[in-house]
N, CA, C and O of each residue as an XYZ file, in Angstrom:
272
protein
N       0.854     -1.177      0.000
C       0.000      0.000      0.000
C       0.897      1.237      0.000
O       1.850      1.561      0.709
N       0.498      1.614     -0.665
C       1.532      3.226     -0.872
C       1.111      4.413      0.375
O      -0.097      4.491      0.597
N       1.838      5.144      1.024
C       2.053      6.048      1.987
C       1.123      7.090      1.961
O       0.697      7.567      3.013
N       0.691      7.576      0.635
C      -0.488      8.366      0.524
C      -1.359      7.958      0.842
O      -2.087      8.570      1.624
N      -1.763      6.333      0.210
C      -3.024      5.887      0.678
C      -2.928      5.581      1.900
O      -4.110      5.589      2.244
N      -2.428      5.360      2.652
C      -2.263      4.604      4.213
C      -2.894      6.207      5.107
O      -3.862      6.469      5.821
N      -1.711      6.976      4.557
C      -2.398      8.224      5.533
C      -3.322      9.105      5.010
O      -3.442     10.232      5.489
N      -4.043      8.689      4.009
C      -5.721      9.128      3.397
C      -6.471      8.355      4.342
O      -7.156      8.979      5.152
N      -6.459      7.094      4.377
C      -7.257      6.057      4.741
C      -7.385      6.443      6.272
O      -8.478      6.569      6.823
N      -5.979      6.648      7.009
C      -5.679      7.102      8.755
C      -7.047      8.553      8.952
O      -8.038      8.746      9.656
N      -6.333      9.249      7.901
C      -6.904     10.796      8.008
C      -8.859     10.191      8.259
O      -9.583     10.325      9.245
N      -9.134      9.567      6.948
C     -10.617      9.645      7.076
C     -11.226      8.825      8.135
O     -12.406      9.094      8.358
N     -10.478      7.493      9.137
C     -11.076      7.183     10.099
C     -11.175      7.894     11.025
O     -12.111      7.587     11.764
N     -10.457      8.953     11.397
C      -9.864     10.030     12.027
C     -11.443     10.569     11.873
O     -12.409     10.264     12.571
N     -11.384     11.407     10.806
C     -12.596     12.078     10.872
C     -13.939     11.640     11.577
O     -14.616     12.300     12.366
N     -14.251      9.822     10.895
C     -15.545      9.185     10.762
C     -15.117      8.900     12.520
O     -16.128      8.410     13.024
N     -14.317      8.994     13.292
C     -14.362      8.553     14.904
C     -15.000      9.407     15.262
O     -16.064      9.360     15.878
N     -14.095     10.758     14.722
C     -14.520     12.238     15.348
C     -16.197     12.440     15.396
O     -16.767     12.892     16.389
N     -16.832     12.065     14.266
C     -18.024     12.354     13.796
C     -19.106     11.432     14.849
O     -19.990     11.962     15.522
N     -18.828     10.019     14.821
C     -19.505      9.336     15.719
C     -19.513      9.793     17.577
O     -20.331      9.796     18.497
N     -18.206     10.106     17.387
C     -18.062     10.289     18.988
C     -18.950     11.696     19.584
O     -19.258     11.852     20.766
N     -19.287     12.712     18.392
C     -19.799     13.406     18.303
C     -21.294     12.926     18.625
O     -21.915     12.837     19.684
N     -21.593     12.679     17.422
C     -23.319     12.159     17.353
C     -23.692     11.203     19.399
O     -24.472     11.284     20.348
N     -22.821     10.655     19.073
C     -23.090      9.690     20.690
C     -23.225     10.865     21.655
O     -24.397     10.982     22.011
N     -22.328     11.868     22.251
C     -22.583     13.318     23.268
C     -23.698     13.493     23.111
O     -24.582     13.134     23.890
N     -23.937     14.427     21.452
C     -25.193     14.560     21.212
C     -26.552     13.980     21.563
O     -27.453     14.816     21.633
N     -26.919     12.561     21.826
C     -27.390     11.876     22.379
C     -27.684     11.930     23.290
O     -28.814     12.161     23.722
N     -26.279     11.634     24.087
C     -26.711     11.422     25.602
C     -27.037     12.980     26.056
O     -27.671     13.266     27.072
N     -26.591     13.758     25.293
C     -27.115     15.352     25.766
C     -28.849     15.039     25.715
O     -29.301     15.280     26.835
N     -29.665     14.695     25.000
C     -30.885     14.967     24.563
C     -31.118     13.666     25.166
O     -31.950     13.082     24.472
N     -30.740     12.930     26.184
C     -31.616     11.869     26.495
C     -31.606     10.811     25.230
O     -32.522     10.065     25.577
N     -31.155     10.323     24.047
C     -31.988      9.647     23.212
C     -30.934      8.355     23.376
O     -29.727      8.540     23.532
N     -31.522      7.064     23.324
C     -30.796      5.660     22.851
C     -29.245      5.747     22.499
O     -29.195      6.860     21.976
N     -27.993      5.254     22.473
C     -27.095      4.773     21.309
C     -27.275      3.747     21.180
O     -27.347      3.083     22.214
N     -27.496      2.858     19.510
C     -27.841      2.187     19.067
C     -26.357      1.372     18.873
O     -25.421      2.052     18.452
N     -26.140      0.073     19.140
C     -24.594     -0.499     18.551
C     -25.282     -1.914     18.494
O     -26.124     -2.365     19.270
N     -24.659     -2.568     17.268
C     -24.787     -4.138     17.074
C     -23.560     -4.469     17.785
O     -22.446     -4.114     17.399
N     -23.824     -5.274     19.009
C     -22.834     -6.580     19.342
C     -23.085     -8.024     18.786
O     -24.091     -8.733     18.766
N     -21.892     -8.186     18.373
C     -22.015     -9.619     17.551
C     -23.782    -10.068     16.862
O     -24.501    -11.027     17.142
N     -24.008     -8.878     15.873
C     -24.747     -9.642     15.567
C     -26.453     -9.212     16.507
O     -27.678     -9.283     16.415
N     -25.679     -8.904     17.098
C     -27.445     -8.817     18.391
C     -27.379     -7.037     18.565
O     -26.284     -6.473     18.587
N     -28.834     -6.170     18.696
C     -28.892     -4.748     18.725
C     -29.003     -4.739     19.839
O     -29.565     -5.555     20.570
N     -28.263     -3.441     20.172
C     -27.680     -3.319     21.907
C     -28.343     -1.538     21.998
O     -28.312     -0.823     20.996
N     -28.864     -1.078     23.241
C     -29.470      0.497     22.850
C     -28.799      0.908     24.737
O     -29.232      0.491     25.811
N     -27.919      1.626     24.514
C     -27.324      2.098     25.687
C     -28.105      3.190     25.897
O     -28.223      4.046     25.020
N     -28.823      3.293     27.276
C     -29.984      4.169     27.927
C     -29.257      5.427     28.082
O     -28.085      5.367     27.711
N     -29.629      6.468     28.503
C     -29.127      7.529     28.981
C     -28.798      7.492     30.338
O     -28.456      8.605     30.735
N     -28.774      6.587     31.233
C     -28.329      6.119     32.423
C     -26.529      5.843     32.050
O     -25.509      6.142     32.671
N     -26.843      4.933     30.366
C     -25.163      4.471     30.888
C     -25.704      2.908     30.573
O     -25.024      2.143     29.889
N     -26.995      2.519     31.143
C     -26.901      0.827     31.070
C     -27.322      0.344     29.462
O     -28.056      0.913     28.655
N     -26.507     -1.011     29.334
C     -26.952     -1.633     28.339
C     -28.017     -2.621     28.334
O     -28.115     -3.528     29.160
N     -29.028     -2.345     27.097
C     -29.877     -3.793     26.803
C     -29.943     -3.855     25.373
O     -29.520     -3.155     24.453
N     -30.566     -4.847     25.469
C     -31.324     -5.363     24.488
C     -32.809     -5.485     23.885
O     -33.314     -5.833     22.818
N     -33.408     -4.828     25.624
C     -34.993     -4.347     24.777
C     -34.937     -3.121     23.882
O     -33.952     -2.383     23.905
N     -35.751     -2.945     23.266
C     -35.730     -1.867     22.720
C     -36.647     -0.573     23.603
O     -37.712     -0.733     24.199
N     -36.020      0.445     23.491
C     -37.033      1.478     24.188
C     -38.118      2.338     23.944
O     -38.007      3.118     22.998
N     -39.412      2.346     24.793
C     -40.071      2.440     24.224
C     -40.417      4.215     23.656
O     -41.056      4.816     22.793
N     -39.740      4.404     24.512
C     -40.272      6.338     23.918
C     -38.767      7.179     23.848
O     -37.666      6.920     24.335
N     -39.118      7.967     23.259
C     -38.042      8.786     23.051
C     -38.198     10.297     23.293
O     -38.956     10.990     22.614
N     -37.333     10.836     24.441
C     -38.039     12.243     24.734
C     -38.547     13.176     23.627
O     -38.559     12.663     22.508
N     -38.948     14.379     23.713
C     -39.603     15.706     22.767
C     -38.186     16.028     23.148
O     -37.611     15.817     24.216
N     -37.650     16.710     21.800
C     -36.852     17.790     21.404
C     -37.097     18.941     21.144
O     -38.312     19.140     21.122
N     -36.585     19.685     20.964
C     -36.795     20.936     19.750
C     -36.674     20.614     18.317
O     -37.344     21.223     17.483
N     -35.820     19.653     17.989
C     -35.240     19.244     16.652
C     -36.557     18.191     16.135
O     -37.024     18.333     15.005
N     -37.146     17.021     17.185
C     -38.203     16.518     16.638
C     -39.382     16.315     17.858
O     -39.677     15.328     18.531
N     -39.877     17.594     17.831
C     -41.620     18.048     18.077
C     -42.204     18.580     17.058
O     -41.707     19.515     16.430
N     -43.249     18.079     16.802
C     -44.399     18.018     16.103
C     -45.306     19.731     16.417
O     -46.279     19.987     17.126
N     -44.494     20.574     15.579
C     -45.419     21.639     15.921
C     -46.750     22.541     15.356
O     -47.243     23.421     16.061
């Protein structure tokens, strides 16, 4: 693999971490789910912090999605 591509490829996971790690704050700022597949099985980390596997049933009112 050539040196350009290696540190194109570095640079853009770089970004796509930055971006997720983002969206997840965002989240837990607004109360809402993070959604992650473990092996295969959907996992929804609460705004507590704990993990399951039910799914949840409501999702607070925002500003971004209320129905006005």
């Amino acid at each position: 693999m050539k040196k350009e591509t290696l540190e194109f490829a570095l640079e853009m996971n770089r970004i796509f971490n930055s971006a997720v790690d983002k969206a997840q704050k965002r989240h837990r700022e607004l109360g809402i789910p993070n959604v992650y597949c473990i092996n295969g099985i959907i996992h929804y980390e609460l705004p507590s912090g704990e993990l399951t596997t039910k799914k949840p049933i409501t999702i607070p009112n925002t500003s971004q999605n209320k129905n006005e």
